[in-house]
Kinemage of the C-alpha trace (Angstrom):
@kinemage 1
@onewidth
@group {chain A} dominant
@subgroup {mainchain}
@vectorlist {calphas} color= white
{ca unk a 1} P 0.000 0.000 0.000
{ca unk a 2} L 1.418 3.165 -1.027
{ca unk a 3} L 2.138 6.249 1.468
{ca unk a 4} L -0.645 8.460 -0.058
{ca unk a 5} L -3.558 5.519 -0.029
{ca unk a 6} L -2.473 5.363 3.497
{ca unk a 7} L -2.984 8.702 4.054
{ca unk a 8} L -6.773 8.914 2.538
{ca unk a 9} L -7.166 5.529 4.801
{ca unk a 10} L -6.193 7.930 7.946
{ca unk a 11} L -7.947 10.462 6.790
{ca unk a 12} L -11.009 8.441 6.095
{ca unk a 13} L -10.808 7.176 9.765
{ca unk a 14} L -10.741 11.260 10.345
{ca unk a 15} L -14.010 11.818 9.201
{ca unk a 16} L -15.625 8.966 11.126
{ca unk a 17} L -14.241 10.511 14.372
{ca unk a 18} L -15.548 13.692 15.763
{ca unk a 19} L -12.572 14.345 17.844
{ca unk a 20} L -10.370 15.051 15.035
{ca unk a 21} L -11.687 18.751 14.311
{ca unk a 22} L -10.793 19.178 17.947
{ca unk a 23} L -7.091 18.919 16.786
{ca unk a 24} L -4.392 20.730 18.946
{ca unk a 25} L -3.372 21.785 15.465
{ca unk a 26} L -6.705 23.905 14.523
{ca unk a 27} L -5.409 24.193 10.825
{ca unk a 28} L -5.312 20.798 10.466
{ca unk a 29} L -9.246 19.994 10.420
{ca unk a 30} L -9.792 22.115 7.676
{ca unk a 31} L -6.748 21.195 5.558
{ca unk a 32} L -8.016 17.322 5.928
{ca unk a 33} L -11.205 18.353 5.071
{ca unk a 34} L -10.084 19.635 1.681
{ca unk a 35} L -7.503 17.089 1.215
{ca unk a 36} L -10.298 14.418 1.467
{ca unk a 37} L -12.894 16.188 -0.717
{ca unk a 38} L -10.245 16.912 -3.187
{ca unk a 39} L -9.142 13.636 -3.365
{ca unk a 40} L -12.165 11.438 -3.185
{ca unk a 41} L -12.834 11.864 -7.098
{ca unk a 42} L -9.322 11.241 -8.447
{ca unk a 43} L -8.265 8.658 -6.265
{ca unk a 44} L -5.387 9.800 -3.919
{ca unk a 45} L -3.605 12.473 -2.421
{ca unk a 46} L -0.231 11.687 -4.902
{ca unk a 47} L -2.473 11.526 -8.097
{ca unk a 48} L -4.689 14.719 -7.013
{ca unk a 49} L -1.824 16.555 -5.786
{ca unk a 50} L 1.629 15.139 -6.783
{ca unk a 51} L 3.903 12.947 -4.531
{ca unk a 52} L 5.212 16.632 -2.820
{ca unk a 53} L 2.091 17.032 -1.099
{ca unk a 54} L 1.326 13.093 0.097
{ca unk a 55} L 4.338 13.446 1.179
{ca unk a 56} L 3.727 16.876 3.678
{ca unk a 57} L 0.268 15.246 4.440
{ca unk a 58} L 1.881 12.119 5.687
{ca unk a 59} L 4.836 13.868 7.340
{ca unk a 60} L 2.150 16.236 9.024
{ca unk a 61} L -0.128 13.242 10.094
{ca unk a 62} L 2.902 11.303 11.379
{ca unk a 63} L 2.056 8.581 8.827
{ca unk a 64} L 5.246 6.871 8.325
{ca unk a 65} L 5.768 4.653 4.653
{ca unk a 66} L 7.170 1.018 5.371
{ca unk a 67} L 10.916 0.598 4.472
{ca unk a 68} L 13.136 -2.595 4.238
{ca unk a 69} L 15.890 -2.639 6.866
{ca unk a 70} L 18.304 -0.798 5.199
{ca unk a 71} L 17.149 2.150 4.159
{ca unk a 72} L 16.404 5.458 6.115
{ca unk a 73} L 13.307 5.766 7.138
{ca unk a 74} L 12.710 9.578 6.312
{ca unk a 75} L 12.862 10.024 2.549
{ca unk a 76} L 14.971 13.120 1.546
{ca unk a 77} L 11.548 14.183 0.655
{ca unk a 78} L 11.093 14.506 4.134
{ca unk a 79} L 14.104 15.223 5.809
{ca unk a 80} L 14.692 18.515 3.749
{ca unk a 81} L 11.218 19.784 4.558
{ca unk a 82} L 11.497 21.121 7.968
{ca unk a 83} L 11.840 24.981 7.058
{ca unk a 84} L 9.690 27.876 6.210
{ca unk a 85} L 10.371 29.151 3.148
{ca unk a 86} L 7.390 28.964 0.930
{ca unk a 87} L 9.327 29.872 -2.294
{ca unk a 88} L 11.802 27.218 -1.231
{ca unk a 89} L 8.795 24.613 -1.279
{ca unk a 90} L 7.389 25.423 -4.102
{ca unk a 91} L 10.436 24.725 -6.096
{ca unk a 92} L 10.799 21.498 -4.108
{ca unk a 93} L 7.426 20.555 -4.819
{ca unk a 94} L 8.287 20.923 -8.472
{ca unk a 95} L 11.518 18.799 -8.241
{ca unk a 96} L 9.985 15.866 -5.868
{ca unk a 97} L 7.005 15.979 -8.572
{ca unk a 98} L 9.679 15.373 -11.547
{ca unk a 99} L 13.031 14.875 -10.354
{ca unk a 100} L 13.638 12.443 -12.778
{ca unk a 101} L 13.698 15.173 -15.510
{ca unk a 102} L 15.818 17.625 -16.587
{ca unk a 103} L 14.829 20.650 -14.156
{ca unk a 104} L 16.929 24.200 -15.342
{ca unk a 105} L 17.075 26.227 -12.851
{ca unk a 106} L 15.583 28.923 -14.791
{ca unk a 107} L 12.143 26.956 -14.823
{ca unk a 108} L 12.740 26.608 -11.054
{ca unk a 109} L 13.327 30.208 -10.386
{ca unk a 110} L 10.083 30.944 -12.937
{ca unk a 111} L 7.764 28.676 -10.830
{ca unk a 112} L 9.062 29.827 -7.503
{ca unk a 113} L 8.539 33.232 -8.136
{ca unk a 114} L 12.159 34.372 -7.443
{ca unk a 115} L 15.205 35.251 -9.790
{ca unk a 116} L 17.833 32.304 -9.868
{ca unk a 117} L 20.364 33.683 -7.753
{ca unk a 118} L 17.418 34.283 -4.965
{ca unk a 119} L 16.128 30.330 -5.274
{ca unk a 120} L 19.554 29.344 -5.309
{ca unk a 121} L 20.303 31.650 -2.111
{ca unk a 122} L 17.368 30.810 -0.098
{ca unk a 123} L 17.267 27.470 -1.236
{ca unk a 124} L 20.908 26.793 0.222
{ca unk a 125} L 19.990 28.581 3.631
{ca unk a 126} L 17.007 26.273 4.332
{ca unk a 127} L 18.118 22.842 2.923
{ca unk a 128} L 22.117 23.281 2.801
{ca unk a 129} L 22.608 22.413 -0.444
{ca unk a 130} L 21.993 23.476 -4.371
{ca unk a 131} L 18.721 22.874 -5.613
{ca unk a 132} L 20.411 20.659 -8.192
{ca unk a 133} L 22.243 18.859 -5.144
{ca unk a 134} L 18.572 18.250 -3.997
{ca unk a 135} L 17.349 16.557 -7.123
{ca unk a 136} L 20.523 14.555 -7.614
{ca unk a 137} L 20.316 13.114 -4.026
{ca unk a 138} L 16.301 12.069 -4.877
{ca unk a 139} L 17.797 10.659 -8.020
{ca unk a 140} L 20.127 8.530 -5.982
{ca unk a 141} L 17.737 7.750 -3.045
{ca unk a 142} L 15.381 6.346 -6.291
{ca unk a 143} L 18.138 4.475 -7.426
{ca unk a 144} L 19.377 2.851 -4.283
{ca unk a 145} L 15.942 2.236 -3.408
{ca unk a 146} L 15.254 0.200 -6.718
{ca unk a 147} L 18.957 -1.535 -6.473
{ca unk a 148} L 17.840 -2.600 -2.957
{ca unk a 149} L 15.110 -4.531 -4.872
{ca unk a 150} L 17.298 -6.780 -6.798
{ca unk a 151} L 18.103 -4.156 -10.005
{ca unk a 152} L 21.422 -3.736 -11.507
{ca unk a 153} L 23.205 -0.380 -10.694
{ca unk a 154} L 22.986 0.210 -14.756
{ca unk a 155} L 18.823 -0.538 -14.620
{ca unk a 156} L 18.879 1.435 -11.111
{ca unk a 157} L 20.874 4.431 -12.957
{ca unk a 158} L 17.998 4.350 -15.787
{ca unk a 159} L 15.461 4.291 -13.838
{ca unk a 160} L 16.663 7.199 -11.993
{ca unk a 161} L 16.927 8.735 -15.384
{ca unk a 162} L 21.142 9.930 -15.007
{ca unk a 163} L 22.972 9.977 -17.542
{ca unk a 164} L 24.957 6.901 -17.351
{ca unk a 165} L 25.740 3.926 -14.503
{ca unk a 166} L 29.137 5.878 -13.485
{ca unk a 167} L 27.640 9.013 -12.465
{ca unk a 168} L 24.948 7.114 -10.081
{ca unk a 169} L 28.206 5.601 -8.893
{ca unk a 170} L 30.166 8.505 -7.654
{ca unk a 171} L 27.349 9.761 -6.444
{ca unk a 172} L 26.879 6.532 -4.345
{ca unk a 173} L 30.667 6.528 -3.732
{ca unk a 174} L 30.666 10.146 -2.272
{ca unk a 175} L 27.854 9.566 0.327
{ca unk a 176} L 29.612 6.513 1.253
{ca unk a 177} L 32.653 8.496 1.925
{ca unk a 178} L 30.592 11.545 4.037
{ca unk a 179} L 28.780 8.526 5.777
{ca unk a 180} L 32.031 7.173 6.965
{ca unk a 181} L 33.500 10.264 7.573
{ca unk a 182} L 30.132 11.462 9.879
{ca unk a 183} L 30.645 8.119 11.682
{ca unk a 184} L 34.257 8.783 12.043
{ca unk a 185} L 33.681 11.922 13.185
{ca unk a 186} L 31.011 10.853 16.058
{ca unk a 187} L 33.357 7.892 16.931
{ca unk a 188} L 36.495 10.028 17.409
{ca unk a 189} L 34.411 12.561 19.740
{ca unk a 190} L 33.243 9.676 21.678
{ca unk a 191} L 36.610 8.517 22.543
{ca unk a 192} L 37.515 12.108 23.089
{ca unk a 193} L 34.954 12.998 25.621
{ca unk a 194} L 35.093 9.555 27.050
């Protein structure tokens, strides 16, 4: 079952319990509302409203996708979501809607409202990284995601729409290297402070 039908299921059980428009969150009865209405003719919150916003909905509602054992278990969709900046999500909602295409950052700029240099700016004060940085690491989350289910890293790099196999493996070879670096990094401080 997919992270969005869950979502509809919860908020399905929403509607059959008064208690939910009693939120501590008094936005959130209203926004459920619409999602539900919204969605109830097309399907699902990811086909009504792209996988962006099934994505906040779930995050919001705490509804958590299953995940084999060794992969994270907040999708860079989520983990890079946890700021303010409304321009910032609107280009984000554009690349988690189509980051398997070619995204210029002029088109990103034009449907965030800003000039490039300002996405580029604020995009890089609430995520840490390049908006093309973003799309390449959903690229690569894709592709480890669909290698983790048996694929070649070739397939894996085609499905994930780069270029060619080598790219998808320096990318996978350069979070390797921060991952053992950040673990490095927490085990020397350990010993350090121990």
């Amino acid at each position: 079952m997919s992270s969005a039908l869950i979502v509809i299921d919860v908020q399905e059980s929403f509607l059959q319990q008064p208690l939910w428009a009693a939120s501590s969150n008094p936005g959130i009865a209203g926004r459920v509302g619409r999602l539900v209405s919204a969605a109830r003719p097309r399907g699902d919150v990811a086909t009504a409203h792209g996988p962006g916003a099934a994505a906040r909905v779930a995050r919001e509602m705490v509804v958590y996708a299953r995940r084999n054992g060794s992969e994270p278990q907040a999708s860079a969709m989520l983990r890079y979501r946890s700021h303010l900046s409304d321009t910032v999500h609107r280009a984000q909602d554009l690349i988690d809607a189509r980051f398997t295409e070619r995204l210029p950052l002029a088109q990103l700029a034009a449907s965030s409202g800003v000039s490039q240099r300002t996405l580029t700016r604020l995009f890089g004060q609430a995520t840490g990284m390049t908006p093309l940085r973003y799309q390449q690491l959903l690229r690569a989350e894709h592709a480890e995601h669909v290698i983790g289910h048996g694929a070649t890293v070739a397939s894996a790099a085609r499905a994930a729409d780069f270029e060619d196999a080598r790219m998808l493996r320096r990318l996978r070879t350069d979070s390797a290297v921060r991952r053992e670096r950040r673990a490095a990094g927490r085990a020397g401080s350990a010993t350090a402070t121990g």
